[in-house]
C-alpha positions in Angstrom: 0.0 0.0 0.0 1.4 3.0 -1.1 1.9 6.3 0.6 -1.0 8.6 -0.8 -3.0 5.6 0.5 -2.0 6.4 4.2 -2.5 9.8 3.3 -6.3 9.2 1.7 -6.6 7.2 5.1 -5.0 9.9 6.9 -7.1 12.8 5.6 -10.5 10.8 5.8 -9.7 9.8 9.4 -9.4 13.8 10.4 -12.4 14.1 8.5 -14.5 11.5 10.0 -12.9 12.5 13.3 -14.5 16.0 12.7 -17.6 15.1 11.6 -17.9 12.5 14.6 -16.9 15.8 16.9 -19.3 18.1 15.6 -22.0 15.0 15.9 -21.0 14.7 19.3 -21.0 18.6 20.3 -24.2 19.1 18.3 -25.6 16.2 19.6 -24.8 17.7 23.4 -26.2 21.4 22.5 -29.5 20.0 21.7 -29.3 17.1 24.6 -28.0 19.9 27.4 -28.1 23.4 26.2 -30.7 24.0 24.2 -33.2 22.6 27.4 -31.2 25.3 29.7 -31.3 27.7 27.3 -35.2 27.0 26.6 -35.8 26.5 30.8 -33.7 30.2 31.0 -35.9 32.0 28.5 -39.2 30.4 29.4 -38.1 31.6 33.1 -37.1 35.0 31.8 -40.9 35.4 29.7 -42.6 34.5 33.1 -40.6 36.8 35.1 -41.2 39.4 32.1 -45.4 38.7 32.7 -45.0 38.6 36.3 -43.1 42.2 35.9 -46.2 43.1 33.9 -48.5 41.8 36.0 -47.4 43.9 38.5 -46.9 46.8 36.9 -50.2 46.6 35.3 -51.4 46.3 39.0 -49.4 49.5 40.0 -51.3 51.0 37.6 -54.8 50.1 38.6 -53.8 50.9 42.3 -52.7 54.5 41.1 -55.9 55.1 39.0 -57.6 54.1 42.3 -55.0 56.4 44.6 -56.0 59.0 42.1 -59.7 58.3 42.2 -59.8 58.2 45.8 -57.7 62.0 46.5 -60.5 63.4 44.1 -62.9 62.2 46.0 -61.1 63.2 49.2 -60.2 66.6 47.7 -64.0 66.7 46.7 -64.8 65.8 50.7 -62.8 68.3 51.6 -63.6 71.3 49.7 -67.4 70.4 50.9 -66.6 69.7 55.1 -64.7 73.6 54.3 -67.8 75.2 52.7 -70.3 73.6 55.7 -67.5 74.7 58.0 -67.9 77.6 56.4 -71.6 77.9 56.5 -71.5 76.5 60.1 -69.3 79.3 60.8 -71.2 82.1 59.8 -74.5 80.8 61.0 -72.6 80.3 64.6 -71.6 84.3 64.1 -75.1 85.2 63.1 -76.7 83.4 65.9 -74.0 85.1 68.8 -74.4 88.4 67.3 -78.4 87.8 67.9 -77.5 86.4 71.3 -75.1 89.4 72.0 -77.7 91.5 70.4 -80.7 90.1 72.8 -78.3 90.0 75.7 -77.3 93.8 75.2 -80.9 94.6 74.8 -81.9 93.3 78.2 -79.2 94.8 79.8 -80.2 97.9 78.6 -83.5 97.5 79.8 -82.2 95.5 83.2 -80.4 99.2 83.4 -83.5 101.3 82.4 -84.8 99.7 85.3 -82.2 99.7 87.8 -81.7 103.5 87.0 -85.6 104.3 87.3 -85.2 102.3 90.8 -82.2 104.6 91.6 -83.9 107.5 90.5 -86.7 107.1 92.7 -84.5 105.8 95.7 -82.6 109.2 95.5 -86.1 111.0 94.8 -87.5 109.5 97.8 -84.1 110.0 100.2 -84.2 114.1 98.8 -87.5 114.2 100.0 -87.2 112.3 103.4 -83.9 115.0 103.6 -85.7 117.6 102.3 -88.6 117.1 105.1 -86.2 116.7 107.6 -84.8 119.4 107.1 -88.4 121.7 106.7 -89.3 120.5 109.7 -85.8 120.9 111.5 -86.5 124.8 109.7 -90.3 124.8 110.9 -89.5 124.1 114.4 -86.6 126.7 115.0 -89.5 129.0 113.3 -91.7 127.6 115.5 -89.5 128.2 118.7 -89.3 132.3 117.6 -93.2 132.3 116.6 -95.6 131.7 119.8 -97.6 128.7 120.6 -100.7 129.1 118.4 -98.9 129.8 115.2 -97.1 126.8 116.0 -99.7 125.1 116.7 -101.5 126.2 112.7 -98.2 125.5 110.8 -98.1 122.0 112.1 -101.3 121.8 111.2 -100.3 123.3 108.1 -97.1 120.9 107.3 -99.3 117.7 108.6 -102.1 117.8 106.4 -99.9 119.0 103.1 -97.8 115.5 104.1 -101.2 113.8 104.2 -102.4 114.9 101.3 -99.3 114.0 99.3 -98.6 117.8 98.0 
């Protein structure tokens, strides 16, 4: 056998050697890779929906966070306008009480200064009496008995009759 026989034999060894090798290593991707690569990216896709699932969820809760501070914002511009409104009636109504209160104390003082007036009317008059008759008796001490005896008369009956 000659030599380019060893060499055919040679060369179609290598070649079957390679083909063989890439049998094998293609063989192995699609008995061990591909699986991990498929398992990886099947993993990665769920972990992608669960992502969206989430953020789709995010989303619905904000919508509802939004919803919910209109509504709030909406309670709250209402509880200020009854506050409001509670407010001005609560003012309307101490004014009027104020208003009442000041009325009867004007009257309470109409009346107290009427009572004074005729407490001090009364009191001038008991001094005032006093004193006309402290005047009529030293008159009555210069003047004799029977004029004496007619201004008392006099000074009684006015004081009965209430001139």
């Amino acid at each position: 056998m000659n030599q380019a026989f060893y060499e055919q034999v040679a060369l179609w060894s290598q070649v079957l050697g390679r083909v063989g090798f890439l049998t094998i290593v293609v063989w192995c991707w699609f008995r061990f890779v591909t699986p991990a690569v498929i398992v990886a990216r099947d993993r990665k896709n769920a972990e992608l929906l669960e992502a969206e699932r989430r953020r789709d969820a995010a989303k619905t809760e904000v919508e509802a966070a939004r919803r919910e501070l209109e509504i709030a914002g909406a309670d709250a511009a209402a509880i200020h306008a009854r506050a409001e409104r509670d407010a001005l009636r609560t003012r309307e109504r101490i004014v009027s009480e104020a208003a009442v209160e000041g009325d009867r104390v004007v009257r309470n003082a109409g009346g107290e200064l009427e009572r004074s007036r005729l407490a001090a009317r009364e009191r001038l008059r008991g001094e005032l009496l006093a004193r006309a008759l402290e005047i009529a008796r030293e008159s009555a001490r210069q003047v004799g008995d029977e004029t004496d005896r007619r201004l008392m008369s006099d000074v009684i009956s006015s004081l009965e009759s209430g001139r």
